[in-house]
N, CA, C and O of each residue as an XYZ file, in Angstrom:
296
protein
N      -5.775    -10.501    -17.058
C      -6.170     -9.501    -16.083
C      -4.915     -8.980    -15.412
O      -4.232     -9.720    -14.704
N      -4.623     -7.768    -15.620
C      -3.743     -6.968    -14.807
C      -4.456     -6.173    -13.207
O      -5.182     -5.179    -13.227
N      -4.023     -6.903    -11.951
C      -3.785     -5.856    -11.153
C      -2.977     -4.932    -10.737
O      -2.143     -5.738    -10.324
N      -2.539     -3.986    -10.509
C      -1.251     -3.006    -10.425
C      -0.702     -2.921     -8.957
O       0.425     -3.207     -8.553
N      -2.035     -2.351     -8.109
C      -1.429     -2.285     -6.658
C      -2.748     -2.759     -5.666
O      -3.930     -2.564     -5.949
N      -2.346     -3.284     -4.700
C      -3.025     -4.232     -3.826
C      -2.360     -3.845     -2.398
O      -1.376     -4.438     -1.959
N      -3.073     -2.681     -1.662
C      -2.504     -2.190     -0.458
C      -3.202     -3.068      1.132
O      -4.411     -2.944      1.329
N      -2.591     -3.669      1.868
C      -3.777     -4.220      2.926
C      -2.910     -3.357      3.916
O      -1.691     -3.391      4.085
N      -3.740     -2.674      4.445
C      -3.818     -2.211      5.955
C      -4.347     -3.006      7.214
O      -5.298     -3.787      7.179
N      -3.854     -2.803      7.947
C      -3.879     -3.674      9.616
C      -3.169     -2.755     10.371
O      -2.298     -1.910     10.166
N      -4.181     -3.426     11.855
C      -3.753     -2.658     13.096
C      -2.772     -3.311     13.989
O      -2.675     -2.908     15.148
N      -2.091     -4.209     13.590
C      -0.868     -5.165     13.993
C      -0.739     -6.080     13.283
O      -1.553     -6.398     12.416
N       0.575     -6.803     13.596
C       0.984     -7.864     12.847
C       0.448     -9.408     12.629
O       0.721    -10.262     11.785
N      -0.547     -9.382     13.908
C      -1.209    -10.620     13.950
C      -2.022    -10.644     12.878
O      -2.015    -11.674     12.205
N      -3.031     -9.355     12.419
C      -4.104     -8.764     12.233
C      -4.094     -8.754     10.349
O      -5.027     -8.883      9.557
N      -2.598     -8.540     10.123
C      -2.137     -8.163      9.016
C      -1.718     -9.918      8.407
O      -1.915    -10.299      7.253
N      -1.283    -10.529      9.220
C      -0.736    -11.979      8.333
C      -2.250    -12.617      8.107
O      -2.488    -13.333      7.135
N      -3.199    -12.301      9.054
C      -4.767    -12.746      8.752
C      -5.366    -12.314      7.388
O      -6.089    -12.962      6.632
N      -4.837    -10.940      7.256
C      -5.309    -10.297      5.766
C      -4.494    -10.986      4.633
O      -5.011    -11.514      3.649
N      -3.155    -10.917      4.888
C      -2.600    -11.168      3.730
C      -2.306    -12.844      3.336
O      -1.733    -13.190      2.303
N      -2.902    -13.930      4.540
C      -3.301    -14.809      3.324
C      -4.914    -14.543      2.941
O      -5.333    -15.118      1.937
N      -5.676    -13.839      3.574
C      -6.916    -14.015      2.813
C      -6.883    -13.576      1.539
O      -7.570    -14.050      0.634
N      -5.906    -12.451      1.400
C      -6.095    -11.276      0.163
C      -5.161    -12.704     -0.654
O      -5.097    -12.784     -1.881
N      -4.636    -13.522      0.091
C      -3.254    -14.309     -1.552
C      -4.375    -15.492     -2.018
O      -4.490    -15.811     -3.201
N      -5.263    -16.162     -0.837
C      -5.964    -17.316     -1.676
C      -7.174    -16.645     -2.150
O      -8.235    -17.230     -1.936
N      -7.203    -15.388     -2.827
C      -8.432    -14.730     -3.507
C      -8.185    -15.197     -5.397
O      -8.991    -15.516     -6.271
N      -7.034    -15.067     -5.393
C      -6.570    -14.918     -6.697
C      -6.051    -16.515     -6.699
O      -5.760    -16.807     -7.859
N      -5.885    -17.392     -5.993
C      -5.178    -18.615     -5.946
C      -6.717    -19.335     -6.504
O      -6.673    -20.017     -7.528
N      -7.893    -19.165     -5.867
C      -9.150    -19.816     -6.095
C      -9.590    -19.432     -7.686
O     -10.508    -20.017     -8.262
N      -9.138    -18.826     -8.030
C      -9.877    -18.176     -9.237
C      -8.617    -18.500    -10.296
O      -8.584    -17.814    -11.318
N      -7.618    -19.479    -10.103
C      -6.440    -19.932    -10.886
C      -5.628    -18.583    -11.498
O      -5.303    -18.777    -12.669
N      -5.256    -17.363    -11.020
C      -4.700    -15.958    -11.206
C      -3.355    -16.115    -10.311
O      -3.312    -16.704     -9.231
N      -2.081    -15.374    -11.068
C      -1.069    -15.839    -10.278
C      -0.510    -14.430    -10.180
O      -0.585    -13.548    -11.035
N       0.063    -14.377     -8.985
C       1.005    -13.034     -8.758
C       2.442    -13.744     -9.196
O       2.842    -14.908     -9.230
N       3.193    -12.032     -9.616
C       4.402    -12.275    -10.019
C       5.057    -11.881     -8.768
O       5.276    -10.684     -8.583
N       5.461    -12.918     -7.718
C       6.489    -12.406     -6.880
C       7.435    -11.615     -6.832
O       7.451    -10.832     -5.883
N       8.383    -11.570     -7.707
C       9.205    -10.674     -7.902
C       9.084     -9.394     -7.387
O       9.895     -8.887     -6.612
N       7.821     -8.730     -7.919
C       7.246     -7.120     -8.334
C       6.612     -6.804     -6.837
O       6.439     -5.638     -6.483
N       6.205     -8.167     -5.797
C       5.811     -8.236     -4.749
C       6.520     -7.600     -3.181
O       7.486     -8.198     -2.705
N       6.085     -6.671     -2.645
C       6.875     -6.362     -1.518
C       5.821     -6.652      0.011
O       4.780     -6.131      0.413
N       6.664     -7.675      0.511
C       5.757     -7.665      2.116
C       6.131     -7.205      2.943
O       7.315     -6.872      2.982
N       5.219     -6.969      4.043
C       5.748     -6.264      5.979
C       6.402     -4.679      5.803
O       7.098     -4.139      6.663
N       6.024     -4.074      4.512
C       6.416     -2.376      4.419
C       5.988     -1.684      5.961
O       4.869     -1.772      6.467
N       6.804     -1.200      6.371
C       5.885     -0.174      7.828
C       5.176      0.878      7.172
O       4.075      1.360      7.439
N       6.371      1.279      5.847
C       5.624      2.764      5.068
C       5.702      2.704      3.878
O       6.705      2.160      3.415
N       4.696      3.230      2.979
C       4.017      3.047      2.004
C       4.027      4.421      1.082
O       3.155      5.154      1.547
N       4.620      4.997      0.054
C       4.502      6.128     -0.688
C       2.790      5.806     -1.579
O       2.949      4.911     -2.409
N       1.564      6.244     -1.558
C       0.627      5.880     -2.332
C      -0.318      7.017     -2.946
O      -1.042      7.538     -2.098
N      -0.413      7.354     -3.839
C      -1.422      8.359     -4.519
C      -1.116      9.954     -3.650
O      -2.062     10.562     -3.149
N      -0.011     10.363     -3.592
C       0.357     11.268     -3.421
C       0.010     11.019     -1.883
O      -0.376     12.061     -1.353
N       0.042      9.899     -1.006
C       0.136      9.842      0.408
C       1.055      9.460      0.636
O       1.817      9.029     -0.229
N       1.340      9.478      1.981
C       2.309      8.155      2.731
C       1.166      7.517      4.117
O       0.456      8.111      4.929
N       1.459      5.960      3.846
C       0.622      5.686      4.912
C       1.464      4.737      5.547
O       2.174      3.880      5.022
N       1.238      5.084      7.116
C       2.116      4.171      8.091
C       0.897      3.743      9.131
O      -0.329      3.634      9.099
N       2.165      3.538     10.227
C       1.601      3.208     11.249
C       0.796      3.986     12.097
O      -0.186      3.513     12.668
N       1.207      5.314     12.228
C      -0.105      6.746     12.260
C      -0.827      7.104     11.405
O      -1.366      8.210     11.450
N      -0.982      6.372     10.563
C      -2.132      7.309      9.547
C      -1.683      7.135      8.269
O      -0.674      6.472      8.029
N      -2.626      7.902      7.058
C      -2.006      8.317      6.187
C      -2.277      9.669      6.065
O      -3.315     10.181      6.484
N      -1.409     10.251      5.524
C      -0.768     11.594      5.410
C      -0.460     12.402      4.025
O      -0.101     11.868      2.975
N      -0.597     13.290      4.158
C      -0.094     14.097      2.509
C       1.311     13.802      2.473
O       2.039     14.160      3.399
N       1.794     13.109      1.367
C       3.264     12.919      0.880
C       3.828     14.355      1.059
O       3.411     15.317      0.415
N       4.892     14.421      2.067
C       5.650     15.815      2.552
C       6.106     16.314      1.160
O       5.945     17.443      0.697
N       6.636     15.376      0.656
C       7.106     16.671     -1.041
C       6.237     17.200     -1.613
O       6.552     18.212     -2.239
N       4.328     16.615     -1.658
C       3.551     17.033     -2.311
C       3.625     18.385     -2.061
O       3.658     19.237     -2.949
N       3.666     18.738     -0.190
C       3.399     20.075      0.160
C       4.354     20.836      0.015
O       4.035     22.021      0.121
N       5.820     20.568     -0.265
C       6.663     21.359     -0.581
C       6.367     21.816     -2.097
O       6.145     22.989     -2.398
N       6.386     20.992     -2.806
C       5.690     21.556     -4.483
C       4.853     22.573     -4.264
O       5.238     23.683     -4.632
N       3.516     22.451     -3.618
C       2.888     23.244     -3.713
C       3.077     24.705     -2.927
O       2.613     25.778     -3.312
N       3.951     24.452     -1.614
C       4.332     25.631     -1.331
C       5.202     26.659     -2.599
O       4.993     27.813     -2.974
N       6.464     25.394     -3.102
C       6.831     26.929     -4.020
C       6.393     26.831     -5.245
O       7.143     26.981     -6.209
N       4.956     26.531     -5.367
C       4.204     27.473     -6.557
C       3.575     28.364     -6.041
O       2.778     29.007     -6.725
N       3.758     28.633     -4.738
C       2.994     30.092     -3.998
C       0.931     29.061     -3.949
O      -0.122     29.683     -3.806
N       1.028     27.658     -4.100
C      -0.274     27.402     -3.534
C      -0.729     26.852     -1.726
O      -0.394     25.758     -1.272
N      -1.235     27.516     -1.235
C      -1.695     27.089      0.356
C      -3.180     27.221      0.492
O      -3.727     26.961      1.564
């Protein structure tokens, strides 16, 4: 089984270490191992599916809208 990307959002840091061991002993119970390596923790910001998501929100990835400005689309 391949997972690719595994995003947890939280509204602080307390909030967020609560998620991210629940989200690590999901795959630990079911004998599935992450490759640390490929693993990044505590990102503030996140490039994802043509978003960026932070600590305000997520947002249209600013280059998306520059692309589309100079193909003349608005």
């Amino acid at each position: 089984i391949f997972i690719d990307d595994i995003l947890i959002y939280s509204k602080d840091e307390k909030e967020h270490e609560e998620h991210l061991k629940a989200i690590l002993e999901l795959p630990k119970k079911e004998e599935l191992y992450a490759k640390f390596s490929k693993c990044e923790f505590w990102i503030p910001k996140v490039q994802f599916l043509g978003h960026v998501i932070d600590n305000q929100g997520i947002h249209v990835d600013p280059a998306k809208i520059e692309s589309a400005k100079d193909l003349g689309i608005s």
